[in-house]
C-alpha positions as CSV (number, residue, x, y, z in Angstrom):
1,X,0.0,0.0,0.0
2,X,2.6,2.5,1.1
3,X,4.8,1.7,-2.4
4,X,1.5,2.3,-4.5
5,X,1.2,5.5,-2.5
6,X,4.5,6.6,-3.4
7,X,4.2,5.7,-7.1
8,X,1.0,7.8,-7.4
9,X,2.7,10.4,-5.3
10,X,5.9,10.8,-7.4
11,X,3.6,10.4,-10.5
12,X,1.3,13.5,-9.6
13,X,4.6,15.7,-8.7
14,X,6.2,14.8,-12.0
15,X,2.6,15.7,-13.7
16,X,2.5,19.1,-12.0
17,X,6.2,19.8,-12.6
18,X,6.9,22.4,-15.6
19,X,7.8,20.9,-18.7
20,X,10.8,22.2,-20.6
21,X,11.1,21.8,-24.2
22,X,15.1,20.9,-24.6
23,X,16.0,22.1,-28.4
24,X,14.4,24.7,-31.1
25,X,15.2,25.5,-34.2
26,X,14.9,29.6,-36.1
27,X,15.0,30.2,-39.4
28,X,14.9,33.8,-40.9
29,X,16.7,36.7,-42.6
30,X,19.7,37.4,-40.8
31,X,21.6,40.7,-41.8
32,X,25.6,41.6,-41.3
33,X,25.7,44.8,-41.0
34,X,30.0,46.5,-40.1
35,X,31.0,48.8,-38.2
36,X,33.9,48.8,-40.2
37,X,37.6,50.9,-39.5
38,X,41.2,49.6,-41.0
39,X,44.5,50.9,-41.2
40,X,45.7,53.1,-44.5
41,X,46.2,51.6,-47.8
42,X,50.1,53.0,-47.2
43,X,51.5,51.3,-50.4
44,X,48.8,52.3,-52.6
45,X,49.0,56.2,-50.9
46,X,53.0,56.0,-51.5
47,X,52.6,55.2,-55.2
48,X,50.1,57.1,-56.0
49,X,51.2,60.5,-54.4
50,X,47.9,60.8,-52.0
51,X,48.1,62.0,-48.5
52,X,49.5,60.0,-45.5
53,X,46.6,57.7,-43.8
54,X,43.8,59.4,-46.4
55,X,42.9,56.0,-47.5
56,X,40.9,53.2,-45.3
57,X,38.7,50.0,-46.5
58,X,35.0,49.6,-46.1
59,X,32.6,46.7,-46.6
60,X,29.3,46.4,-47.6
61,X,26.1,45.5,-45.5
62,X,24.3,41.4,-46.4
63,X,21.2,39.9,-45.6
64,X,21.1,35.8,-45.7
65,X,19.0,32.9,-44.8
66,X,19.9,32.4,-40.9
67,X,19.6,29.2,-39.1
68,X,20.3,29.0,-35.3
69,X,20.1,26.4,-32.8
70,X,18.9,26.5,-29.0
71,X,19.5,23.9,-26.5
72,X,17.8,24.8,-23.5
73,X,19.9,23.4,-20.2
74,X,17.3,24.7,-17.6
75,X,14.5,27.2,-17.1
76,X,17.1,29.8,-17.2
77,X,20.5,29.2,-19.3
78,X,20.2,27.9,-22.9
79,X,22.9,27.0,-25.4
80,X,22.9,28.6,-29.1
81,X,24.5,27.9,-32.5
82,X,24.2,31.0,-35.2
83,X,24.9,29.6,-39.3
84,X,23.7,31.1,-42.4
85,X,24.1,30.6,-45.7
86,X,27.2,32.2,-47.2
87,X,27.4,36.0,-46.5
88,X,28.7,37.9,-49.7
89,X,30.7,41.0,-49.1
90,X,32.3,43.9,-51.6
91,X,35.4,46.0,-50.4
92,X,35.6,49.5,-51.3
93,X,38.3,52.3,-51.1
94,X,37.2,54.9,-48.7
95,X,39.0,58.3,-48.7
96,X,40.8,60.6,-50.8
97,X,40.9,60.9,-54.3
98,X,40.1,57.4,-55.2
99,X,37.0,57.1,-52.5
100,X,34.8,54.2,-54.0
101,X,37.6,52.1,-56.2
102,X,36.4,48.9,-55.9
103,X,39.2,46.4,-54.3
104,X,37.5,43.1,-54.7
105,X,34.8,41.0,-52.9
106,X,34.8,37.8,-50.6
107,X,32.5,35.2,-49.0
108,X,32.4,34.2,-45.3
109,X,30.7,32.3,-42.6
110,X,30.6,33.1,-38.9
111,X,29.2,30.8,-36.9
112,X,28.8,32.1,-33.7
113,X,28.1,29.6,-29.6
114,X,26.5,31.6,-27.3
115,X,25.4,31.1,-23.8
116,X,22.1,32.5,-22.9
117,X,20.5,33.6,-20.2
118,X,16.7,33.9,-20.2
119,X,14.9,36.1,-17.9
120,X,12.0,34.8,-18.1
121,X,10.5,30.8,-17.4
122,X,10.1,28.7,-20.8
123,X,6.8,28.6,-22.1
124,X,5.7,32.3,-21.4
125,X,4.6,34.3,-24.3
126,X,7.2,36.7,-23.8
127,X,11.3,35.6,-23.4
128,X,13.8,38.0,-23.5
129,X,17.5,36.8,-23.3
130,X,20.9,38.4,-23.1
131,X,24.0,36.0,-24.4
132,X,27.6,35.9,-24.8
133,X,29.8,33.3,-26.6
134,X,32.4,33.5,-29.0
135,X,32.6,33.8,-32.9
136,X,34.8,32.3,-36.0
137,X,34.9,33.5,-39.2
138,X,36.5,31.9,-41.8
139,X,36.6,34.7,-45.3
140,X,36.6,32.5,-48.6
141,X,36.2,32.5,-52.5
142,X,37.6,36.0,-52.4
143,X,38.4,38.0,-55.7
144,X,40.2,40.9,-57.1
145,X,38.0,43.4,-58.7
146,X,38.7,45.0,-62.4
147,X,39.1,48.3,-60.8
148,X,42.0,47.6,-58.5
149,X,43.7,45.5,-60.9
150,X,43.7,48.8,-63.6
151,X,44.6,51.3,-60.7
152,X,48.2,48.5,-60.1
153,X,48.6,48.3,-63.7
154,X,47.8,52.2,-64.3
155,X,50.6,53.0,-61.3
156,X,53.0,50.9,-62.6
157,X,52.9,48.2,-60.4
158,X,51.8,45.2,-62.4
159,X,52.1,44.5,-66.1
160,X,49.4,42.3,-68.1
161,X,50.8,39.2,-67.2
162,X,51.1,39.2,-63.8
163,X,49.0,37.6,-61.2
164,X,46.3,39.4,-58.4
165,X,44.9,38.1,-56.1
166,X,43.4,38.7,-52.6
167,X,43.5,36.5,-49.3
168,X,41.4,37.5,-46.2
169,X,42.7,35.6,-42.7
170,X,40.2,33.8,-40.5
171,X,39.2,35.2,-37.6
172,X,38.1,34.6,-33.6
173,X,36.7,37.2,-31.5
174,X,33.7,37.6,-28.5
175,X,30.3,38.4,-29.5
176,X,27.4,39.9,-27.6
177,X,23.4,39.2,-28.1
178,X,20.3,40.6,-26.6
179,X,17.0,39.5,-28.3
180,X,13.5,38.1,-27.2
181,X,11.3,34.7,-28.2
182,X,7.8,35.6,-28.6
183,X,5.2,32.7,-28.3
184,X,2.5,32.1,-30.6
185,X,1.6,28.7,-30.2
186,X,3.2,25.4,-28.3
187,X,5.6,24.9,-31.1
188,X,5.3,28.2,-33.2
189,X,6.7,31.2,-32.5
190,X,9.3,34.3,-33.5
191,X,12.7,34.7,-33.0
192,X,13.9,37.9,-32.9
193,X,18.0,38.9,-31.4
194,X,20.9,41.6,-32.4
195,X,24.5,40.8,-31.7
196,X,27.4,42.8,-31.7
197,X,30.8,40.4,-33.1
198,X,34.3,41.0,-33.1
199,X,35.7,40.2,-36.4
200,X,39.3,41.5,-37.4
201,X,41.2,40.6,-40.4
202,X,44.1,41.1,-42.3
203,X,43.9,41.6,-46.3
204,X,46.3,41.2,-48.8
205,X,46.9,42.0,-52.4
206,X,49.2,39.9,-53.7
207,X,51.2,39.9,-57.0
208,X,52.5,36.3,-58.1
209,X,52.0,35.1,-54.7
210,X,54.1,37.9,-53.0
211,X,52.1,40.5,-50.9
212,X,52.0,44.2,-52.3
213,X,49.5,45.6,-49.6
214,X,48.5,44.6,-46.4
215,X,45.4,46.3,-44.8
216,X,44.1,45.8,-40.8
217,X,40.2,45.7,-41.1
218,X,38.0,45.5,-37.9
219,X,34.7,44.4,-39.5
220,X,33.0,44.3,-36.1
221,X,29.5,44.0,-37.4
222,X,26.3,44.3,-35.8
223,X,24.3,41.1,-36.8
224,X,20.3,40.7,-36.6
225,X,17.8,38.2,-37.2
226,X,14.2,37.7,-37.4
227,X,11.7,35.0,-38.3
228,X,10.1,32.0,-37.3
229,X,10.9,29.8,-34.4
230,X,10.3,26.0,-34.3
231,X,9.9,24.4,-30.3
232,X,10.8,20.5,-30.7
């Protein structure tokens, strides 16, 4: 009688305890937006006859198909994974006399772990969340553009059969996330965050495989995301 008791007991507790749903899934337009600085193109300035540290880089903003991950450890602290598809990116000249020349364009993925911390218990309508984690970003499929390679060749520092390229290095840096789950039904609901990521590269033109300019960039990009969330 008193092991029946117990079972019926420990049954009705575990049927009144909160339920937590572990993992969910949002998928949505998630935009790169830097807040972009870099050292001066000091080669380029040199050969060219422009003004000491007139000349920085600048990259463009890029909206993609986002696709994070939450893991939810306990009513408070969750777990999350931020991928997209490929992000696409030009690189312009900003400052001085040749503001705008286009210096090529690359390709990169950041995904991004955070930990979260939820304010609010799972399952309420509204969940705002504050995270921190860190990010990698690797730059790929990057390209000279047209414009660049006439500006060496006008200067005098390639000829027509020579070789240019550009190479971006990877990068590892702490990113920052504030953002809020909305609820609008058991397993349907919106995802909405903004994160702040530290992304620094180095980028280098390079003639027949030996470097003619290197640049510092600090992409440092605010990223956001909205759309649909999916609680498995």
């Amino acid at each position: 009688m008193k092991t029946t008791l117990s079972v019926l007991t420990l049954a009705a507790a575990l049927a009144a305890a909160p339920v937590y749903a572990d993992f969910a899934i949002n998928v949505g337009a998630i935009t790169v937006a830097p807040d972009d600085s870099s050292s001066s193109l000091n080669v380029i300035e040199q050969v060219a006859g422009l003004p000491t540290g007139s000349t920085a880089v600048g990259v463009n903003t890029n909206t993609q198909l986002g696709l994070t991950f939450d893991y939810r450890i306990n009513p408070n602290w969750a777990v999350q994974l931020i991928a997209a598809t490929p992000f696409s990116h030009d690189i312009k000249v900003k400052g001085s006399a040749i503001d705008g020349l286009k210096v090529g364009k690359t390709k990169h993925l950041p995904p991004t772990l955070l930990a979260q911390y939820h304010f609010m218990p799972q399952h309420q309508t509204f969940d705002p969340f504050v995270g921190v984690g860190l990010n990698y970003t690797v730059f790929f499929d990057e390209q000279i553009d047209s414009q660049l390679e006439g500006a060496l060749d006008a200067l005098n520092v390639t000829g027509a059969n020579d070789n240019v390229a550009l190479k971006l290095k990877s990068s590892y840096g702490l990113a920052l996330q504030a953002g809020v789950n909305i609820k609008l039904t058991d397993s349907l609901g919106i995802h909405a965050m903004l994160s702040k990521m530290d992304i620094d590269t180095t980028g280098r033109v390079q003639v027949n495989g030996n470097t003619v300019q290197s640049v510092n960039v600090n992409i440092d990009p605010y990223v956001a995301m909205i759309g649909l969330r999916w609680t498995l």
